[in-house]
N, C-alpha and C positions, 0 to 999 in steps of 0.2 A: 579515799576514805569517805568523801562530802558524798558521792557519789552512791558508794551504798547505803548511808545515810539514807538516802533521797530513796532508792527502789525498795529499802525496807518499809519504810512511810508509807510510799505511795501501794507496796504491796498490801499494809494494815488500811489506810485511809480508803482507797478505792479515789486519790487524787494526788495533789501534790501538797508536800506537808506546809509550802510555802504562801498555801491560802489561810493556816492557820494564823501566821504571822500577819498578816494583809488584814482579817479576824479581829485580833488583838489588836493592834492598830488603831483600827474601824473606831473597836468602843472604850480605846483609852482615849482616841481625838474628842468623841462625841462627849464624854464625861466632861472633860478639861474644863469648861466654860463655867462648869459651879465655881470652881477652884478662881480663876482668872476675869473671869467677864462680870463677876458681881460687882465691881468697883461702878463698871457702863451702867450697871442696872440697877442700882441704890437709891438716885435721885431720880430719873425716870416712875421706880415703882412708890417713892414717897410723893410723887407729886400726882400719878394717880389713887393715891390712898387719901390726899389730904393731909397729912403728916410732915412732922420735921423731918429727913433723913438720919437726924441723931437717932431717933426712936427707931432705928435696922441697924443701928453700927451693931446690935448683938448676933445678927443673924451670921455674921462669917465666922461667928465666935462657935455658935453652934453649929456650924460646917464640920471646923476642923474637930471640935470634939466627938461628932458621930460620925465623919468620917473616917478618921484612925482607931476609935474605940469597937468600929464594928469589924477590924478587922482579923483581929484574933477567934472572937467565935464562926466568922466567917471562912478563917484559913480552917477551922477546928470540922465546921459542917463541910467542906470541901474536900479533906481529906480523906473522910465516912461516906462520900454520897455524888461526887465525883463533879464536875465546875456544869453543866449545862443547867439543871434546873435551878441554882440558885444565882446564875447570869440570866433566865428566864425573868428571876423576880427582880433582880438588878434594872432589867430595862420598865418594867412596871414602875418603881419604886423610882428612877431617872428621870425617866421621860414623862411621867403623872407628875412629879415634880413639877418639872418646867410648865406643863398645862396647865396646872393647877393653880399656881402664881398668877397663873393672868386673869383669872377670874376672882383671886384671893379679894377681899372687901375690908377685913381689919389686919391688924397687926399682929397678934396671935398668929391667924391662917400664915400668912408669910412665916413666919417663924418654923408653923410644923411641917411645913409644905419643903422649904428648905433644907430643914433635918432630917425629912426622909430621902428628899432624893440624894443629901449625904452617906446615908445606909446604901442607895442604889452604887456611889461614886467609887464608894469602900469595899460594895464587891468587888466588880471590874479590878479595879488597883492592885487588888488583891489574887484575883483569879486569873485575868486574861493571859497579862504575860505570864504569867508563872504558867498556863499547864501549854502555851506554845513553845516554854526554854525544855521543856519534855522530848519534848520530838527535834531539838535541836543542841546534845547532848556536843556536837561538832562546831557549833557557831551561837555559843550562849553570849559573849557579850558583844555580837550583832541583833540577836535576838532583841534582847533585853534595851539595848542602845534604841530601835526600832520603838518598841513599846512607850519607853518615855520621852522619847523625842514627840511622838505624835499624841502626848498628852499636853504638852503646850500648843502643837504645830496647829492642831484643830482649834483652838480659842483665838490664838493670829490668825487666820483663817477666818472668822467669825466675826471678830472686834467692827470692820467696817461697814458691818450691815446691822449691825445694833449700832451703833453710832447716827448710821443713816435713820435709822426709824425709832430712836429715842430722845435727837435731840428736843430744845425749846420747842421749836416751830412744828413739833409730829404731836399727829392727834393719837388720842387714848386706842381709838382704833388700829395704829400701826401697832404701836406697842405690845395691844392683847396679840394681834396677826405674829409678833414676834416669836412671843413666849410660845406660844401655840405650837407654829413652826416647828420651834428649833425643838422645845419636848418631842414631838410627831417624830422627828428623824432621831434624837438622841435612843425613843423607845423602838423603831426599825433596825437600827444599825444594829443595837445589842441585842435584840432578839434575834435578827440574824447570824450574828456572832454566836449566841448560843446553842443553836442547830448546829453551829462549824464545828468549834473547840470541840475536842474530847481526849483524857486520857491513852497513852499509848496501853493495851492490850496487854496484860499480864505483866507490870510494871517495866514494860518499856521493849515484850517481845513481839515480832509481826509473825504472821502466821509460814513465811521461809523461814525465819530464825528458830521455829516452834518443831519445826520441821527436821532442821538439821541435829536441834537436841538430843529428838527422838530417836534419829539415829544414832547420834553416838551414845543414848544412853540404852539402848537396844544391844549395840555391839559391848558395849562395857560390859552388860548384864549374860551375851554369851561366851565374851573373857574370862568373865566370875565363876561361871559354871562348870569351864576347862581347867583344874586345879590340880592333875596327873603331869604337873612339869617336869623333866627326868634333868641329869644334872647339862644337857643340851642345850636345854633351854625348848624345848619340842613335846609336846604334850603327851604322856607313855600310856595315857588310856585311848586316846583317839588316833594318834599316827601310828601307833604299836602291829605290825604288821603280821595279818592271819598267820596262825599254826601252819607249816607243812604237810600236808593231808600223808598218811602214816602209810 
C-alpha cells in the first residue's frame, strides 16, 4: 500500500513525496528559535539597547498571542488559495524578523519586529506540516511526529552558537552577525520550502488515478446505455441475434 502511495506522488509531484516531508521539516526547525531561543536572547539584546531586560519580558508575551491568533485566518486563507504563497510571506515575515532585531535601536522596534515574525511562525505551524500529512494519508503520525520533532530539534541545534556569540565577553558585532545569520537562513529555508509543498491535485488525485476513473467511469456510462437486459441477465437489444434471411 506505502508503495503505491509513493508512485501515485511521485506520478503527481514529478519527485518523491518524501522531499515534502524533508520541506516541512526544513521550516518548522528554522521557525522553532522564536519560540525557544528568546530566553539566550533577552539579556544579550537588553544590553545592546541599553535597557533593563524587565522592559522585553512582554515581548514572549506577544509571540504567543500572534502567534496562535494568526493561525485561524491563516488555516482560513490556506484552504481558498493553497499553502505556497502564504509560506512565501511566512519566510519574509520570519526571517525580516530576525534581521530586523539586530539593527532594532529602541524597545517598541523589538516589540513589532517580534510580533511579526510571530505572524511568519504561525504560518509555518500552521501550513507546513499539515499539507505534507496530504500526501501521506498512509504514514500521518510519522508525518506529523517528523514535523514537530524538528520544531524544537532546530533551536537544540542552534542554542550553542548563540551562546558562543551572545555571552558577557561578545561584542555587539557578533551579536548583529547573529541575528543576521540566523534571519538569512530562517528566510532561505522557508522560501525554499514554499517552491516544494503544494497541494495534492484534485484533492488528493495523481494524474494514474485520474486516469483509471476515467475509465471506469466511461465503462459505467456504456453499462447505462445497454438497458435491454432480458431475464439472462444478456442485453436483448445488442446480443439479440440477426433475423434469418427469409
Amino acid at each position: 500500500m506505502s508503495s503505491d502511495h509513493d508512485t501515485r506522488a511521485a506520478d503527481a509531484l514529478g519527485f518523491s513525496r518524501w522531499w515534502l516531508v524533508v520541506a516541512a521539516a526544513g521550516m518548522m526547525a528554522v521557525v522553532g528559535p522564536y519560540q525557544y531561543v528568546w530566553s539566550s536572547l533577552r539579556s544579550p539584546v537588553a544590553r545592546h539597547l541599553g535597557v533593563s531586560s524587565a522592559l522585553l519580558s512582554t515581548v514572549f508575551t506577544l509571540f504567543v498571542v500572534f502567534q496562535a491568533g494568526s493561525q485561524f485566518p491563516v488555516g482560513w486563507w490556506r484552504d481558498r488559495h493553497g499553502p505556497r504563497g502564504i509560506c512565501a510571506l511566512a519566510a519574509l515575515l520570519a526571517g525580516g524578523g530576525y534581521v530586523g532585531l539586530a539593527y532594532a535601536t529602541t524597545v517598541w522596534q523589538v516589540y513589532l519586529l517580534y510580533s511579526l515574525g510571530a505572524v511568519g511562525v504561525g504560518i509555518v505551524y500552521t501550513v507546513a506540516v499539515n499539507t505534507a500529512l496530504k500526501w501521506f494519508p498512509d504514514r500521518r503520525g510519522l508525518t506529523s511526529g517528523i514535523g514537530t520533532m524538528a520544531f524544537a530539534a532546530g533551536p537544540a541545534a542552534l542554542v550553542p552558537y548563540v551562546r558562543a556569540t551572545t555571552g558577557p565577553a561578545a561584542s555587539d558585532g557578533a551579536y548583529v552577525s547573529l541575528l543576521r545569520n540566523v534571519g538569512v537562513l530562517i528566510f532561505v529555508v522557508i522560501l525554499v520550502g514554499a517552491f516544494v509543498i503544494r497541494d495534492p491535485p484534485e484533492g488528493g488525485s495523481t494524474p494514474a488515478t485520474r486516469r483509471t476513473r476515467s475509465r471506469s467511469a466511461g465503462s459505467s456510462t456504456r453499462g447505462a446505455r445497454c438497458s435491454g437486459r432480458g431475464s439472462s441477465g444478456s442485453c436483448t437489444r445488442c446480443s439479440s441475434p440477426s433475423p434469418a434471411p427469409g
